[in-house]
PyMOL Python script that loads the backbone (N, CA, C, O; Angstrom):
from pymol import cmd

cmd.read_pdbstr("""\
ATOM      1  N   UNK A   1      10.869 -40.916 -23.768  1.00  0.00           N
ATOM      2  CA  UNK A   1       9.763 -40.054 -23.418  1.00  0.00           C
ATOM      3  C   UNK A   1      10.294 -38.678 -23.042  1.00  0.00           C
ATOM      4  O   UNK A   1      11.349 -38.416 -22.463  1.00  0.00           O
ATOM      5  N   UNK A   2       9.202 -37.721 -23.559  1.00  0.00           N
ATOM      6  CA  UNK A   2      10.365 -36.442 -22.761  1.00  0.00           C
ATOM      7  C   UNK A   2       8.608 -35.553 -22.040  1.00  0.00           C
ATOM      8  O   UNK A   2       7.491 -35.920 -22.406  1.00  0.00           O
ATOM      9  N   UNK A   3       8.738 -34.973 -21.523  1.00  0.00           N
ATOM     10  CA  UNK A   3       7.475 -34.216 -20.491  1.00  0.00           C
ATOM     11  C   UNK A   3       7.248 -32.328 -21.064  1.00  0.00           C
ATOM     12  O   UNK A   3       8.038 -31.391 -20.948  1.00  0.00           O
ATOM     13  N   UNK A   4       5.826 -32.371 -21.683  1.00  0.00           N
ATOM     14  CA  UNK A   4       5.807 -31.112 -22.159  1.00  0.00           C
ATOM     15  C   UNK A   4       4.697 -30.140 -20.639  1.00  0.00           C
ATOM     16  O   UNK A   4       3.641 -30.437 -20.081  1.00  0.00           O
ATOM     17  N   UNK A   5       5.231 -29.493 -20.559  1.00  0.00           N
ATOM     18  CA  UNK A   5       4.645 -28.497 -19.549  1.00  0.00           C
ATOM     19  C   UNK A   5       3.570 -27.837 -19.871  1.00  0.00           C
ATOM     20  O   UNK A   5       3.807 -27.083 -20.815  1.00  0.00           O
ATOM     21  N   UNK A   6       2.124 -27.768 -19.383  1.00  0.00           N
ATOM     22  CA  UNK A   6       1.099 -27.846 -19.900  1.00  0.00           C
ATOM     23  C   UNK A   6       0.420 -26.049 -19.462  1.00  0.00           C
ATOM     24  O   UNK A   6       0.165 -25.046 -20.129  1.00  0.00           O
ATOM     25  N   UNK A   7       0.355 -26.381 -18.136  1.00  0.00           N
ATOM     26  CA  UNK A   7      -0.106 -25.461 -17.082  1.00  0.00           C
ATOM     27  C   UNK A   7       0.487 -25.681 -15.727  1.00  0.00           C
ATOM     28  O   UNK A   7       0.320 -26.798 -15.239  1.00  0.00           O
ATOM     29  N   UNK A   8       1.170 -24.763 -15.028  1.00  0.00           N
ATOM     30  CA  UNK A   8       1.756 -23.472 -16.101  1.00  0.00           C
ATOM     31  C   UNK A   8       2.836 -24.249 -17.349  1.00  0.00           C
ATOM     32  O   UNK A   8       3.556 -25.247 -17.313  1.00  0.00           O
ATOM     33  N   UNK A   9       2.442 -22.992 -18.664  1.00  0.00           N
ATOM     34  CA  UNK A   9       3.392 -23.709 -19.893  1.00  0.00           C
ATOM     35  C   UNK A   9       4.638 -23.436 -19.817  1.00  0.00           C
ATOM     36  O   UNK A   9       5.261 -23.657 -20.855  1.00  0.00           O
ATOM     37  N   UNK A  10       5.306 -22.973 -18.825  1.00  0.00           N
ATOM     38  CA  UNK A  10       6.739 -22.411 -18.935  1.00  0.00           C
ATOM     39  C   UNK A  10       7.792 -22.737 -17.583  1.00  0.00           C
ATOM     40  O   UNK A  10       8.866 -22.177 -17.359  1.00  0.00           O
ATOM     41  N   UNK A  11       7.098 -23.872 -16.728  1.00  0.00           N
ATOM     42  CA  UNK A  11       7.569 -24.535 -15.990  1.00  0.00           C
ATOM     43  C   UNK A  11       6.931 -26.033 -15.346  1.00  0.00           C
ATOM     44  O   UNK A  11       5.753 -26.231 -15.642  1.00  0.00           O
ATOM     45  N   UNK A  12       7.671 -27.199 -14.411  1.00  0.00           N
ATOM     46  CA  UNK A  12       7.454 -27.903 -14.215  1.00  0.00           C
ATOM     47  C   UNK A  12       6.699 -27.713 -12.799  1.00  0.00           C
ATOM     48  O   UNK A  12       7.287 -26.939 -12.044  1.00  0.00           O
ATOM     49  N   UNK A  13       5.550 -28.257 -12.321  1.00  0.00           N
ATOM     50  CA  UNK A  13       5.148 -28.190 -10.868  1.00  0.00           C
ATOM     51  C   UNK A  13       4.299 -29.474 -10.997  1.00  0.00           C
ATOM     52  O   UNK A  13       3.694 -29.984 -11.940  1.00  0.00           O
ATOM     53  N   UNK A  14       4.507 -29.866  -9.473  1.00  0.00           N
ATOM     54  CA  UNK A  14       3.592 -30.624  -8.377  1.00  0.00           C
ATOM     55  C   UNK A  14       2.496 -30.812  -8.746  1.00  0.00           C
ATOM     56  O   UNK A  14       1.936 -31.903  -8.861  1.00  0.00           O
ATOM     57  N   UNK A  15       1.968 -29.489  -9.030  1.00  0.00           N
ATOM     58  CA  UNK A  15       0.866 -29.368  -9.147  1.00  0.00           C
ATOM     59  C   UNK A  15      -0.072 -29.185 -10.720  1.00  0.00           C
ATOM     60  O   UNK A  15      -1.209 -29.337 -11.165  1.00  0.00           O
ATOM     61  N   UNK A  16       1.197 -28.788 -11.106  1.00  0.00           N
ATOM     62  CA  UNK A  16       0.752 -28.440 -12.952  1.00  0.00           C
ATOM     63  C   UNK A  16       0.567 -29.633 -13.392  1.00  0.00           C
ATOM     64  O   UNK A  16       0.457 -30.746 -12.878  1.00  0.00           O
ATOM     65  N   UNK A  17       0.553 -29.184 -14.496  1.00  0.00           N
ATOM     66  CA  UNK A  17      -0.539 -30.205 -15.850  1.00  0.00           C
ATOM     67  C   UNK A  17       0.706 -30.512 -16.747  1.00  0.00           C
ATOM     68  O   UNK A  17       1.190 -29.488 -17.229  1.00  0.00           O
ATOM     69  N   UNK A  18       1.433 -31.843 -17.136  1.00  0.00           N
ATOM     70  CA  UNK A  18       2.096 -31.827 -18.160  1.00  0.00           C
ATOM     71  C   UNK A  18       1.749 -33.658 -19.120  1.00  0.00           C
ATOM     72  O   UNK A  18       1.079 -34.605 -18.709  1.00  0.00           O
ATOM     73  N   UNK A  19       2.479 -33.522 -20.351  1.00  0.00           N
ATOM     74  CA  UNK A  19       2.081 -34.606 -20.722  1.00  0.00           C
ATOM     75  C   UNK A  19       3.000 -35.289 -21.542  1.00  0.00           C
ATOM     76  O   UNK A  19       3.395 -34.579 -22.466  1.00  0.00           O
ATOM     77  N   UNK A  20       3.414 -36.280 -21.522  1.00  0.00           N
ATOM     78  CA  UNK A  20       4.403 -37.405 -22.109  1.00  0.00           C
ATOM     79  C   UNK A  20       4.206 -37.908 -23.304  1.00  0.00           C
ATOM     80  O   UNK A  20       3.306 -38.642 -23.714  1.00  0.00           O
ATOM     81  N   UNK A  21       5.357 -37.337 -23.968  1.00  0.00           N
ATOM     82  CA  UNK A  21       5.339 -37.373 -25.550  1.00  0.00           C
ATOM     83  C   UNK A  21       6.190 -38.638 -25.697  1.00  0.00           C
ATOM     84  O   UNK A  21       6.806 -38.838 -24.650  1.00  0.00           O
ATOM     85  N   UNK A  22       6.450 -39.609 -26.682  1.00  0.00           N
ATOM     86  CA  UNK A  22       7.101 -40.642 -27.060  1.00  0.00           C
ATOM     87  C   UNK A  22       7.720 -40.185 -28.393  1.00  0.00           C
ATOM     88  O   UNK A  22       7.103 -39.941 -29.430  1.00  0.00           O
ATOM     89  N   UNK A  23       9.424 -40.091 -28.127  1.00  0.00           N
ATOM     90  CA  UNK A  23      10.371 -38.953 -28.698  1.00  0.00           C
ATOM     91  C   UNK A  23      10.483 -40.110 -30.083  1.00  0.00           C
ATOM     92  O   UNK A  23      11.174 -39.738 -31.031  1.00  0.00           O
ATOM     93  N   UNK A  24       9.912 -41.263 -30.156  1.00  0.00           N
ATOM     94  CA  UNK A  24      10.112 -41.778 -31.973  1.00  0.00           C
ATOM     95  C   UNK A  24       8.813 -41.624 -32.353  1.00  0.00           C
ATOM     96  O   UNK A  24       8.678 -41.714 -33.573  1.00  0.00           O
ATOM     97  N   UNK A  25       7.541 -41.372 -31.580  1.00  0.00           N
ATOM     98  CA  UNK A  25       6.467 -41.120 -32.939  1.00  0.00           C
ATOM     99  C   UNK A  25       6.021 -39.319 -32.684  1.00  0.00           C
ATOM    100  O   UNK A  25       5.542 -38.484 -33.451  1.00  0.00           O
ATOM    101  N   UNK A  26       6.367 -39.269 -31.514  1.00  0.00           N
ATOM    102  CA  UNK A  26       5.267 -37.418 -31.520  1.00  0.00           C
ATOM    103  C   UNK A  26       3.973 -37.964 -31.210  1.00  0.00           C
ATOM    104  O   UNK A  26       3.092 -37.337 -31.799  1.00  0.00           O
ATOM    105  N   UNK A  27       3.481 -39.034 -30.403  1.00  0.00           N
ATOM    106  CA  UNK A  27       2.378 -38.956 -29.989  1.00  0.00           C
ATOM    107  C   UNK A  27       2.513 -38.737 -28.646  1.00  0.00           C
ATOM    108  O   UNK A  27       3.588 -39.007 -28.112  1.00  0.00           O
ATOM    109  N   UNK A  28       0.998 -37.997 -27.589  1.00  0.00           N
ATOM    110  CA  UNK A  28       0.825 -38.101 -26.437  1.00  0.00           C
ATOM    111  C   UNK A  28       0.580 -39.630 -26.033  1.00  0.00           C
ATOM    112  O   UNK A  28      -0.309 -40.373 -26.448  1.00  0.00           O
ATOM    113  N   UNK A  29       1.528 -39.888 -25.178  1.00  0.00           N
ATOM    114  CA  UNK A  29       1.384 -41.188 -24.481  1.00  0.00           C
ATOM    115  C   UNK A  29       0.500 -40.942 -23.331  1.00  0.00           C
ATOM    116  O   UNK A  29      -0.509 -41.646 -23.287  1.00  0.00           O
ATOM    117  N   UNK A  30       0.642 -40.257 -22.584  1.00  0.00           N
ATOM    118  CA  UNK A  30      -0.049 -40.058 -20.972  1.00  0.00           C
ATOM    119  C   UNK A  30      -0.016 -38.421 -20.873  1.00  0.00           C
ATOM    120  O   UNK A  30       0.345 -37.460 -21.553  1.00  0.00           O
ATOM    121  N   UNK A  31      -0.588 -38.687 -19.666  1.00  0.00           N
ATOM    122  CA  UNK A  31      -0.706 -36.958 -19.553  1.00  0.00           C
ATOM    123  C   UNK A  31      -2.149 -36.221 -19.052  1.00  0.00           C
ATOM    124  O   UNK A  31      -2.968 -36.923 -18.458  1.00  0.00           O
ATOM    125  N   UNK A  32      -2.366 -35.158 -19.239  1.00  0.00           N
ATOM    126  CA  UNK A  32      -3.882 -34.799 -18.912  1.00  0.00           C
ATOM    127  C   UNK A  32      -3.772 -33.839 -20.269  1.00  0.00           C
ATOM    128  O   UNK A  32      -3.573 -32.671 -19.935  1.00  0.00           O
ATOM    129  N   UNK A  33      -3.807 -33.921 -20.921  1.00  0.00           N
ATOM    130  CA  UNK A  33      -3.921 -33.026 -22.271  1.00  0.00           C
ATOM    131  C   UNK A  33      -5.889 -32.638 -22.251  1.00  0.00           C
ATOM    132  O   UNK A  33      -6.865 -33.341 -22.514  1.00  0.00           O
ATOM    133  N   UNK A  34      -5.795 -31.748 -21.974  1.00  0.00           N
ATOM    134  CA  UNK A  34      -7.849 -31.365 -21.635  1.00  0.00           C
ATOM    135  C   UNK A  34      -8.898 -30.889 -22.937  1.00  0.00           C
ATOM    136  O   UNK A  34     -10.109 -30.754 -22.764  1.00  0.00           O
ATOM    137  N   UNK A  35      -8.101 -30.624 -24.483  1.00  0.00           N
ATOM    138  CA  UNK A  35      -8.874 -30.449 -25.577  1.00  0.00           C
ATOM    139  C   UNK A  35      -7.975 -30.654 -26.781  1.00  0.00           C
ATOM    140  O   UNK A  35      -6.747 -30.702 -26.703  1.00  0.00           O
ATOM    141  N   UNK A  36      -8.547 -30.749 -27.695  1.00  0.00           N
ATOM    142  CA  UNK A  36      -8.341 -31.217 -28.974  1.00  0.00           C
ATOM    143  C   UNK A  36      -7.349 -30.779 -29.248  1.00  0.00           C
ATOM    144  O   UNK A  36      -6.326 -31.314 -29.674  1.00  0.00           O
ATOM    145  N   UNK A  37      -7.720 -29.197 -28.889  1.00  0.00           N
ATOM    146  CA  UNK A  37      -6.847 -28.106 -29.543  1.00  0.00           C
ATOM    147  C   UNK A  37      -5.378 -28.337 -28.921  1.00  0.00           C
ATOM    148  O   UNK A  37      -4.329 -28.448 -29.554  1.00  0.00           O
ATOM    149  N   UNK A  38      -5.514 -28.370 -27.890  1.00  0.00           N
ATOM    150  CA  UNK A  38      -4.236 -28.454 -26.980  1.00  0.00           C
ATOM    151  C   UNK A  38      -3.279 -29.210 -27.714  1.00  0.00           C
ATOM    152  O   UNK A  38      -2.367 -28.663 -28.334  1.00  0.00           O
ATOM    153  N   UNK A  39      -3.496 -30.813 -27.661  1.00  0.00           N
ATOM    154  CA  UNK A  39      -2.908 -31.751 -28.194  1.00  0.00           C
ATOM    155  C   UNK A  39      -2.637 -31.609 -29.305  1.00  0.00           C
ATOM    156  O   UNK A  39      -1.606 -32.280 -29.343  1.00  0.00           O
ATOM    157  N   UNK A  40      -2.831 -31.072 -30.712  1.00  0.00           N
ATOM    158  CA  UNK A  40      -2.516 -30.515 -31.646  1.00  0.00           C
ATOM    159  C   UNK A  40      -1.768 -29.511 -31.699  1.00  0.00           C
ATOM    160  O   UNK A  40      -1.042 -29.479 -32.693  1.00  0.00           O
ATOM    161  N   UNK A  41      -1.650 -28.399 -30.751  1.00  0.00           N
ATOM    162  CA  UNK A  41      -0.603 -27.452 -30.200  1.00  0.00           C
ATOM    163  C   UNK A  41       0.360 -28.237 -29.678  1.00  0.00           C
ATOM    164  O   UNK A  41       1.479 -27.758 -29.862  1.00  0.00           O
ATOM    165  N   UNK A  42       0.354 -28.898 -29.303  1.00  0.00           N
ATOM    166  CA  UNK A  42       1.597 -30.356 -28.562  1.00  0.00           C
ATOM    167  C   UNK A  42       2.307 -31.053 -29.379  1.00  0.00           C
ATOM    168  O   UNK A  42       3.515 -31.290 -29.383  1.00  0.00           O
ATOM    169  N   UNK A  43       1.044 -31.529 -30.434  1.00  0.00           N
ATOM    170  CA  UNK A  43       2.111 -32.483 -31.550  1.00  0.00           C
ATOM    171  C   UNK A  43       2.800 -31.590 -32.446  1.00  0.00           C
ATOM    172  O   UNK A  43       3.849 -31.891 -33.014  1.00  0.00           O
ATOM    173  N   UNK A  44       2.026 -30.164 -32.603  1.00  0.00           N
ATOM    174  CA  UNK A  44       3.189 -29.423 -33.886  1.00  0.00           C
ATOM    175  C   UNK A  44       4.182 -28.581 -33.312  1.00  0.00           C
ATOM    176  O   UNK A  44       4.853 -27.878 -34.068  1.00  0.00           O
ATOM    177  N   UNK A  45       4.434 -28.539 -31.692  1.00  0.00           N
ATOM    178  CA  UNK A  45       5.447 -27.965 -31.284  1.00  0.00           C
ATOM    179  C   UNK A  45       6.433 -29.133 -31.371  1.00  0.00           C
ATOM    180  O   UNK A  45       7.644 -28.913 -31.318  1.00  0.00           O
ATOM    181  N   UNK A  46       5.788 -30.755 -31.545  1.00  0.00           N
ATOM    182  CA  UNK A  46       7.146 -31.409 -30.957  1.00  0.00           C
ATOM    183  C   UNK A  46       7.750 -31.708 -32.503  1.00  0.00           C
ATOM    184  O   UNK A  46       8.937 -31.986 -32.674  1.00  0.00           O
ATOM    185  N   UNK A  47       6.697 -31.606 -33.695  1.00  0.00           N
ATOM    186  CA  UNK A  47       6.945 -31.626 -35.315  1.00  0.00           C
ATOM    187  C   UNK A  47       8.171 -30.531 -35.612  1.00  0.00           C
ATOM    188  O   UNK A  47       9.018 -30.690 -36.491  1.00  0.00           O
ATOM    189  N   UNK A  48       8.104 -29.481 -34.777  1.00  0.00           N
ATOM    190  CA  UNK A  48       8.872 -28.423 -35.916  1.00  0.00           C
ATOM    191  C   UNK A  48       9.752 -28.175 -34.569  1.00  0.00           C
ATOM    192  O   UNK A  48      10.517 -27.213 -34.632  1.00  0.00           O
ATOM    193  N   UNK A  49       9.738 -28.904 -33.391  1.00  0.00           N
ATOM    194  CA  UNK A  49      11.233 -29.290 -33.008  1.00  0.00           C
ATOM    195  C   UNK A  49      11.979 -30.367 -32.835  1.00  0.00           C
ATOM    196  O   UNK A  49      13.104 -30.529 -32.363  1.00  0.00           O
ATOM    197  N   UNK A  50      11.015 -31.241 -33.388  1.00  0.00           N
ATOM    198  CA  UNK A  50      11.764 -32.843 -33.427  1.00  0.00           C
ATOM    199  C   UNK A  50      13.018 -33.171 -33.319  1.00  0.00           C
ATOM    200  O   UNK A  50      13.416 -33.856 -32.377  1.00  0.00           O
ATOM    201  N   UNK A  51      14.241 -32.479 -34.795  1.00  0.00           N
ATOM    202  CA  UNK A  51      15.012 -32.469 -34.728  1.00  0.00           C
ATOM    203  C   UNK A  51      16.412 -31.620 -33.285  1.00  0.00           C
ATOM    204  O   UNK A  51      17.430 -32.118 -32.803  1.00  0.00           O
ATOM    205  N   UNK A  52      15.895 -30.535 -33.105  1.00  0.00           N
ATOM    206  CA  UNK A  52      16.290 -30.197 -31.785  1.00  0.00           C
ATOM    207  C   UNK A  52      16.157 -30.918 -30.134  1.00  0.00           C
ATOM    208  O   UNK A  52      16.803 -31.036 -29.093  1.00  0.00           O
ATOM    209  N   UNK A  53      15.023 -31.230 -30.663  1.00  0.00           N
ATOM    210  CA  UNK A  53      14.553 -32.074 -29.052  1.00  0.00           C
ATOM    211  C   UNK A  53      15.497 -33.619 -28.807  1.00  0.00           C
ATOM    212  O   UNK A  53      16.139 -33.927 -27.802  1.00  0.00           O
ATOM    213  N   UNK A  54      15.329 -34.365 -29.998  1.00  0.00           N
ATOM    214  CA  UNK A  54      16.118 -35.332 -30.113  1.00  0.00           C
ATOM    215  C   UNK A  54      17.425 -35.157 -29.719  1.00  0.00           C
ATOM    216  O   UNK A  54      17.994 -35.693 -28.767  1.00  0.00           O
ATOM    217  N   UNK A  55      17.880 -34.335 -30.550  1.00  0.00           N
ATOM    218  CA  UNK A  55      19.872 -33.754 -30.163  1.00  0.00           C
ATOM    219  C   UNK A  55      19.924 -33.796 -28.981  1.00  0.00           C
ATOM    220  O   UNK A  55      20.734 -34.522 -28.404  1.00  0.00           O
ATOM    221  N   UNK A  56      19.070 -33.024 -28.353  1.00  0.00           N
ATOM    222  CA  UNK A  56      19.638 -32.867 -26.437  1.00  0.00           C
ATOM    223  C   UNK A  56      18.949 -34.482 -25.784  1.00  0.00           C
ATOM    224  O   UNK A  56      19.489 -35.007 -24.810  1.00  0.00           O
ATOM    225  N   UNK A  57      18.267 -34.843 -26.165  1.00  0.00           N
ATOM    226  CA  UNK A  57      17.894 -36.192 -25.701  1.00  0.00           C
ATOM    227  C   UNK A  57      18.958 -37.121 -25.681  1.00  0.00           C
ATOM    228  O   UNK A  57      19.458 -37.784 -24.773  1.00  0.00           O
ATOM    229  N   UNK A  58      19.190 -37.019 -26.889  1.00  0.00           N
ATOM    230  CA  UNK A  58      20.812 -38.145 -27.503  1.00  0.00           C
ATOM    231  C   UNK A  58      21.859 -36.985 -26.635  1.00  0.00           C
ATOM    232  O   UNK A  58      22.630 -37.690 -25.982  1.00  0.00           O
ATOM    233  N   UNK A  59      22.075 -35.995 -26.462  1.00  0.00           N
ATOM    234  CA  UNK A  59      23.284 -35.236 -25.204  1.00  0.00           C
ATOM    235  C   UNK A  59      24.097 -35.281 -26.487  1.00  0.00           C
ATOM    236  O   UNK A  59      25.196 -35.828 -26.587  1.00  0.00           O
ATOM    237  N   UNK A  60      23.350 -34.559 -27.598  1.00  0.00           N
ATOM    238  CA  UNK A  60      24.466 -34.104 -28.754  1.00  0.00           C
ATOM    239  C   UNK A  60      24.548 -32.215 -28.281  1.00  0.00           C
ATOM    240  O   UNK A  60      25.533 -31.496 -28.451  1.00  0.00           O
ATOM    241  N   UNK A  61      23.436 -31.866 -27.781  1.00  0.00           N
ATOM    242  CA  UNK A  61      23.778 -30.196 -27.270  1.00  0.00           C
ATOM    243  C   UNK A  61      23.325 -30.030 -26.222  1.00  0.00           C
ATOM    244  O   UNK A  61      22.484 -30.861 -25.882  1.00  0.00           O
ATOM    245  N   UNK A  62      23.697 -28.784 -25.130  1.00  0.00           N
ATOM    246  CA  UNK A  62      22.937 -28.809 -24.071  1.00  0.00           C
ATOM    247  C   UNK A  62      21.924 -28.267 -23.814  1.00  0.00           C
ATOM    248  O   UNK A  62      21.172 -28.099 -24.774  1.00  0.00           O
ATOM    249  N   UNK A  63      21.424 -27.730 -22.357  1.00  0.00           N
ATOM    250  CA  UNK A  63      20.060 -27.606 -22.540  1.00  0.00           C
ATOM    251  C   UNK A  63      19.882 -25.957 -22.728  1.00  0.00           C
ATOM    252  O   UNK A  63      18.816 -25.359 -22.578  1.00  0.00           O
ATOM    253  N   UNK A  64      21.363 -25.257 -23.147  1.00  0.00           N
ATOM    254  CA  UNK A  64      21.265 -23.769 -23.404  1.00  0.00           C
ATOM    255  C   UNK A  64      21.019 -23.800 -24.583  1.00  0.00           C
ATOM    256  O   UNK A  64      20.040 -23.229 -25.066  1.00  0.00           O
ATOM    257  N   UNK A  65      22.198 -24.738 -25.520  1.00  0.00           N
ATOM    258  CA  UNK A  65      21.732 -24.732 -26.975  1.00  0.00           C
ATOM    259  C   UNK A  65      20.110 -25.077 -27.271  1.00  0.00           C
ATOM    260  O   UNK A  65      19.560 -24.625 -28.275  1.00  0.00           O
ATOM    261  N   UNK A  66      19.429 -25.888 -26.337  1.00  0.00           N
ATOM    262  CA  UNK A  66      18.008 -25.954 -26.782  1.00  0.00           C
ATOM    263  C   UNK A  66      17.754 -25.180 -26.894  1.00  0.00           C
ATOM    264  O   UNK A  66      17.593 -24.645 -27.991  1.00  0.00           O
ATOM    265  N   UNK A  67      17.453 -24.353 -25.107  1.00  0.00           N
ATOM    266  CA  UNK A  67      16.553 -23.049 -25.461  1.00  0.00           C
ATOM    267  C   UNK A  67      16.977 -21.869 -26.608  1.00  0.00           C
ATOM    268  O   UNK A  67      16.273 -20.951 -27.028  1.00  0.00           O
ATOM    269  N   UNK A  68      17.930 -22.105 -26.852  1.00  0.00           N
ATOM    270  CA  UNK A  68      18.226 -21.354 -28.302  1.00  0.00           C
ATOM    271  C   UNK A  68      17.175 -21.820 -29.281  1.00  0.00           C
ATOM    272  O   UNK A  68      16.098 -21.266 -29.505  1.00  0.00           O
ATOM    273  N   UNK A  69      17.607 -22.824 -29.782  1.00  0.00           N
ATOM    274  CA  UNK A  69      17.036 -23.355 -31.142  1.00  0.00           C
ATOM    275  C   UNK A  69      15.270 -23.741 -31.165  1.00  0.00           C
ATOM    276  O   UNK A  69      14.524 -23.616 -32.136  1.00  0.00           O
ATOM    277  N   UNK A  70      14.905 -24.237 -29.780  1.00  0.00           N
ATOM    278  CA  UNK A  70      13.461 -24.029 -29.834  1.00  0.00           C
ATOM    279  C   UNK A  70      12.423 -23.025 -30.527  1.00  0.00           C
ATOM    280  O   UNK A  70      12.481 -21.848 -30.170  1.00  0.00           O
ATOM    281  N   UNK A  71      11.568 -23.363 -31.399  1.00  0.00           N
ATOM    282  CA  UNK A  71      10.687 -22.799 -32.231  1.00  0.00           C
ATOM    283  C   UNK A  71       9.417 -22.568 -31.508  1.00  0.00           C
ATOM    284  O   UNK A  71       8.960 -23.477 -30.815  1.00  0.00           O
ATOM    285  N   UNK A  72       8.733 -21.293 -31.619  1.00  0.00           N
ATOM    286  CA  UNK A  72       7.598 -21.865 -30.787  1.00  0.00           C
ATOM    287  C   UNK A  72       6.454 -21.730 -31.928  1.00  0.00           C
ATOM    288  O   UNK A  72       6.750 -20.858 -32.746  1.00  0.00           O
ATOM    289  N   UNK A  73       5.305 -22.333 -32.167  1.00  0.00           N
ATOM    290  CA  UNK A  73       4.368 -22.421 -33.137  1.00  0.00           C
ATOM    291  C   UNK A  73       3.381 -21.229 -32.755  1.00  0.00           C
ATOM    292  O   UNK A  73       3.122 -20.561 -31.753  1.00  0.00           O
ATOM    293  N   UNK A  74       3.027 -21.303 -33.888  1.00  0.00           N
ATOM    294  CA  UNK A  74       2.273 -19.742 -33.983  1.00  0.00           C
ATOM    295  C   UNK A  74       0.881 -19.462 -33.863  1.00  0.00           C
ATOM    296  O   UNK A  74       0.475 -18.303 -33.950  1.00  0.00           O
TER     297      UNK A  74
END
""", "prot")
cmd.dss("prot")
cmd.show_as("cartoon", "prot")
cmd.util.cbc("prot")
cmd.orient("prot")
């Protein structure tokens, strides 16, 4: 499982909104994901970084090389 940061989108809080992706299919497992749209912004950020996200999961790069290689969808 890995935790996408919802609100605020660019950090983890107490209090924020995030939601638990399951790193072999790209679906939301749990979470508060609040519209359609969102969750579709969720699954094609984790589509067109799948391969990156995985690597640091498996601790093939670290978490500088992520924020390098992270794509953000448009």
């Amino acid at each position: 499982m890995d935790q996408v940061a919802i609100d605020p989108p660019d950090t983890f809080s107490p209090r924020g909104v995030s939601a638990s992706i399951a790193i072999d299919s790209g679906k939301v497992v749990a979470g508060k994901v609040r519209s359609t749209k969102l969750l579709r912004q969720v699954q094609q950020f984790f589509e067109l970084n799948r391969g990156v996200l995985l690597d640091c999961w498996n601790c093939h790069i670290s978490t500088a090389e992520l924020c390098r290689r992270l794509k953000s969808i448009k």
